[in-house]
C-alpha positions as CSV (number, residue, x, y, z in Angstrom):
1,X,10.3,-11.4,-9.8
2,X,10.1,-10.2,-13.7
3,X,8.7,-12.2,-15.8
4,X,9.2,-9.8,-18.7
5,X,12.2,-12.4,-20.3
6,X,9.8,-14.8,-20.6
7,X,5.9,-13.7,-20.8
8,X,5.0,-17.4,-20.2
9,X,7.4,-18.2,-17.2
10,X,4.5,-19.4,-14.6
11,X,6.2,-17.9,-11.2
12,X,4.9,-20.2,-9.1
13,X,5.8,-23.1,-10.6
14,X,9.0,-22.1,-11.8
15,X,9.9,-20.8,-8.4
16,X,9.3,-24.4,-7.0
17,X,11.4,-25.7,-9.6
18,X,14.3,-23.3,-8.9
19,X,14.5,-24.3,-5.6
20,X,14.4,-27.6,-6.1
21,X,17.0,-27.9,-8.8
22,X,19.4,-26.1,-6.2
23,X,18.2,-27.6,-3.2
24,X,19.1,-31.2,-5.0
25,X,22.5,-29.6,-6.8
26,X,23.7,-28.7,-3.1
27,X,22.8,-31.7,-1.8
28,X,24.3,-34.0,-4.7
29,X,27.7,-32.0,-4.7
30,X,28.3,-33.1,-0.9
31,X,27.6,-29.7,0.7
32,X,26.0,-29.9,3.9
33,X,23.3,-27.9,5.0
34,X,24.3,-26.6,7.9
35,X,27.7,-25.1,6.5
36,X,25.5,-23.1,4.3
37,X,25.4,-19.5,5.6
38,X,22.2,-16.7,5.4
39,X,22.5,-13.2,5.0
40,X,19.7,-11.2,6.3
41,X,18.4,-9.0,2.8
42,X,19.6,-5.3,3.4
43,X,16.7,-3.1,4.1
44,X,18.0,0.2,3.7
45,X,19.1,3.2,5.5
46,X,16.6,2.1,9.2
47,X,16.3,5.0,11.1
48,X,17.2,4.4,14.9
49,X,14.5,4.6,16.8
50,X,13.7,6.7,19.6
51,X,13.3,4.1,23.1
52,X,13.0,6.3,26.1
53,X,9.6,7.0,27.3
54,X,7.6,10.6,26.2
55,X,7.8,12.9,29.3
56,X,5.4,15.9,28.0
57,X,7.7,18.5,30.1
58,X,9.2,21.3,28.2
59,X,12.8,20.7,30.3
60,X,12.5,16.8,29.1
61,X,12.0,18.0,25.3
62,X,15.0,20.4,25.8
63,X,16.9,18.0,26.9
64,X,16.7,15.3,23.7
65,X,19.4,15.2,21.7
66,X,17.4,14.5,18.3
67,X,17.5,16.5,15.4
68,X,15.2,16.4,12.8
69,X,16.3,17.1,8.4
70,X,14.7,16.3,5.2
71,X,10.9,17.1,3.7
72,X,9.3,14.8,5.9
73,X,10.4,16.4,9.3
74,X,10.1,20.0,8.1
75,X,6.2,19.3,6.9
76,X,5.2,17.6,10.5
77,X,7.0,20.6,11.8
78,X,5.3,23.0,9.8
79,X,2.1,21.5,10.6
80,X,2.6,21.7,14.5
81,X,3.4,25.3,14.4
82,X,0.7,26.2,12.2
83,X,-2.0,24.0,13.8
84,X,-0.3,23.6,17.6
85,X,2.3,26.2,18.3
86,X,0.2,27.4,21.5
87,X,-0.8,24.3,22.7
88,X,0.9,22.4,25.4
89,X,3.4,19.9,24.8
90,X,0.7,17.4,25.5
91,X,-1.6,18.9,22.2
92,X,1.4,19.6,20.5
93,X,2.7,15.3,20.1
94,X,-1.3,14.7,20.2
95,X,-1.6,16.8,16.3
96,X,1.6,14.9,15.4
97,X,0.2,11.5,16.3
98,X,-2.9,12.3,14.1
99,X,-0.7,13.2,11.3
100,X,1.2,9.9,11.8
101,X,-1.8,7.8,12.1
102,X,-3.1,9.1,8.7
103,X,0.4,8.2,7.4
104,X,0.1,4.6,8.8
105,X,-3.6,4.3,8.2
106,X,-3.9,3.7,4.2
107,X,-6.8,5.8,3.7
108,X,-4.7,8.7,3.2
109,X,-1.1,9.7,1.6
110,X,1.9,7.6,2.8
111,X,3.9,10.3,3.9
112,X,3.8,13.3,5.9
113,X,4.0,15.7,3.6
114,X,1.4,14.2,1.3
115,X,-1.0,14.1,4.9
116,X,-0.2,17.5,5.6
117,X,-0.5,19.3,2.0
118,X,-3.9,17.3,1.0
119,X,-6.4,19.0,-0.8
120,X,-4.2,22.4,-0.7
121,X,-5.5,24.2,-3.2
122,X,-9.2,23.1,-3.5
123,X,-11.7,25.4,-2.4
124,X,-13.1,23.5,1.4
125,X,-10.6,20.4,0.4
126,X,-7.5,21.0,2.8
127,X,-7.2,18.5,5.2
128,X,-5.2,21.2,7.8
129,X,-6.3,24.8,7.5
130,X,-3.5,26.4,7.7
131,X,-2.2,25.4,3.9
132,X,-5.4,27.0,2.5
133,X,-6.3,29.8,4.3
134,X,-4.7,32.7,2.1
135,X,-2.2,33.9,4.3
136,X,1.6,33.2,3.8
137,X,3.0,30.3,6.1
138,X,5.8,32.9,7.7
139,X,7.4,31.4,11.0
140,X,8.2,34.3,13.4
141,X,8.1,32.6,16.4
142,X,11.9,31.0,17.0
143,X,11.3,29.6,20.4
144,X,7.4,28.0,19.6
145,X,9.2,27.1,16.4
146,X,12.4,25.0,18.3
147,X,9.9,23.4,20.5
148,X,7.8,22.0,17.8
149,X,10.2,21.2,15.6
150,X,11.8,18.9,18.1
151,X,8.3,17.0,18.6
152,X,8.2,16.3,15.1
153,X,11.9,14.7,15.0
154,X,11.3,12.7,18.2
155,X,7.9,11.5,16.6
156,X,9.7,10.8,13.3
157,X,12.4,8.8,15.1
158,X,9.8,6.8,16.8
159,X,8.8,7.9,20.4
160,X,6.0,6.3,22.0
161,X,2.9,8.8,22.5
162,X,-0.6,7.1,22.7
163,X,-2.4,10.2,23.7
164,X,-5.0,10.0,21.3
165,X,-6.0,6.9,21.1
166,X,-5.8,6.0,17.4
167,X,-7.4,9.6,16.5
168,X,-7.3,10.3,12.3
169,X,-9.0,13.7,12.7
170,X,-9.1,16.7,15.3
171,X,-10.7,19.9,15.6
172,X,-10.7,23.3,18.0
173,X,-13.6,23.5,20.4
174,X,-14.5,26.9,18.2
175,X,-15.9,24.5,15.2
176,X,-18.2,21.8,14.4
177,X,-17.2,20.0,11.4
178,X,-20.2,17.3,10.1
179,X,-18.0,14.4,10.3
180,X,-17.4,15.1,14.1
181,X,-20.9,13.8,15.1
182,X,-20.0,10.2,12.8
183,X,-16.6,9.3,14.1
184,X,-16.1,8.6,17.9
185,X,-14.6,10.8,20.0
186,X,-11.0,9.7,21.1
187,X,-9.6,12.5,23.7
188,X,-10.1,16.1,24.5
189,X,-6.3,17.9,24.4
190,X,-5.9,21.6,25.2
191,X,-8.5,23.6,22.2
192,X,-8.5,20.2,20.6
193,X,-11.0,17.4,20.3
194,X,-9.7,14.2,18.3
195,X,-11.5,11.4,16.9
196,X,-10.9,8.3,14.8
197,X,-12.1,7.5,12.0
């Protein structure tokens, strides 16, 4: 609530008295309580959520009927084809769930595409090597590209993967990063080792 009409308004006072000048005006002009009806507050456009349980099948993934649009779907998929293309389905919804759990976590962007494009453009600062290392982020591969672009709109829609555990960070088996000897180890995927921070 503004208090910008009235720089001295004390809210939580006020609000008390609010309420009870109405509750007593109701009351005094005969109006019951129980013919008083309550409106749930809209919340905006809620995305339906996804209910069936993950099968991490390439027929199963075909099969979903989800599509994915908007900034927020093209950066997860982006991210899994750049960082997961030729991992299985299994590694593939594991780098999504990372990228989620950052979103969720508060210690990083609140959205994907803030996650994903971190850092870009500092020297050693990218979060996800792909949006730093020089080359040009061209997609050539249609059918890698279908597949992973369908795990990001069935993670974006809500399904239920738990494959790494709460992980914030991952890495290929080909690196050792310093902060992978702090944080615990969460699950071993494909190339992948996650962890969580």
């Amino acid at each position: 609530m503004s208090t910008s009409n009235d720089p001295s308004f004390d809210l939580d006072t006020g609000l008390d008295a609010v309420f009870a000048a109405e509750r007593d005006l109701l009351l005094s002009g005969g109006v019951p309580l129980a013919a008083l009806t309550v409106r749930p507050v809209p919340r905006g456009d809620r995305k339906p959520r996804f209910r069936k349980v993950v099968e991490y099948s390439r027929d199963w993934v075909a099969r979903q009927s989800v599509k994915g649009t908007g900034a927020e779907w093209r950066c997860l998929s982006e991210a899994l084809y750049f960082e997961a293309r030729g991992e299985s389905l299994k590694g593939q919804f594991a780098v999504a769930e990372v990228i989620l759990n950052r979103v969720k976590s508060g210690a990083y962007p609140d959205s994907v595409c803030g996650v994903v494009n971190q850092g870009t453009g500092r020297r050693h600062a990218c979060q996800f090597s792909y949006t730093c290392d020089g080359r040009a982020e061209t997609i050539r591969e249609t059918r890698a590209w279908s597949q992973v672009s369908k795990v990001a709109a069935l993670m974006l829609k809500g399904a239920k993967s738990n494959l790494t555990h709460g992980a914030t960070h991952y890495h290929t088996r080909a690196v050792r990063p310093a902060w992978a000897r702090i944080f615990p180890r969460t699950a071993s995927i494909g190339v992948h080792y996650f962890y969580r921070q």
